[in-house]
Structures are given as C-alpha cells and as structure tokens.
C-alpha positions, 0 to 999 in steps of 0.5 A: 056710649062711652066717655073720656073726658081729658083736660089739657094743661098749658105749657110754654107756649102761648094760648093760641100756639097750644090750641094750634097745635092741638087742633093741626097737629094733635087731632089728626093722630087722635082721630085714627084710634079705633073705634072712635064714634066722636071726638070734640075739643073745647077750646078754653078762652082768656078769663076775666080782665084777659087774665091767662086760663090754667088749661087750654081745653077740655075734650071728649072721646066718644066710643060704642061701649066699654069694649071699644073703648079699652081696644083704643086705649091699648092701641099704638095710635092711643100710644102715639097721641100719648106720646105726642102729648108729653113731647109737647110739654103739657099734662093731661088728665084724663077720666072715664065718664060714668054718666053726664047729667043735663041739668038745663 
C-alpha cells in the first residue's frame, strides 16, 4: 500500500466554510482519480481557548502500490483537484509515505 499524505492551509474563508467545501466540493473530484483504494480527511478543530488552526486538515490518499500511485498523479482528474485547490486559495502540501509507525 502506498501513501500520500497532504496538509491543507486556510485560506480566506472561515474554518467551517474551508471544510465544506472540502468536503462537498473537493472530495467528489478526488475521489475519481484512478487507482484510489482510500481517501480520508482529517478535519482540524479550533485549538485552545478557540484559538484558529493553521490548517484546515490533513488527508490520506491510499493506492495498490507505486505504480497506481504515479498513474493518478499524472492523471487529468489529479490535475483537476490541483487546480480546484489552488482556485480556492489555500496551499497544500504534500508527501509520499515511506512507512507509518504505530507507536500505541
């Protein structure tokens, strides 16, 4: 099994406005890529004394093995969620997965 792992940055809109549209809009584009065995988001919440998060989440794109993987990255519906990402202002960064550890 094969890992990427992406953080979402905020942008101008507000927490729950980001993770709406993450959720309603972006998902169903990410979710055509080929190949893809998994797909979870991590929603982040407000941090102590309501203070606003950096980001608004974290997912996980999961894929048979390398092959898959490389296919969906240089596929036009990975494109697509690219560019559907930038319109809406937030950066995302992104990293394959060597190997999770579990530690508990």
């Amino acid at each position: 099994m094969i890992k990427m792992a992406i953080t979402l940055f905020r942008n101008n809109e507000t927490l729950e406005e980001q993770q709406r549209w993450w959720l309603e809009d972006h998902a169903p584009i990410a979710r055509r890529m080929p190949g893809l065995r998994g797909y979870v988001i991590n929603l982040a919440n407000k941090g102590e004394n309501g203070a606003e998060p950096d980001i608004c989440g974290t997912d996980e794109l999961l894929f048979d093995d390398w092959e898959a993987a490389q296919r969906a990255y240089n596929s036009a519906e990975w494109q697509e969620a690219r560019a559907h990402t930038q319109a809406s202002g937030a950066k995302a960064v992104r990293a394959w997965v060597r190997e999770t550890v579990q530690i508990i």
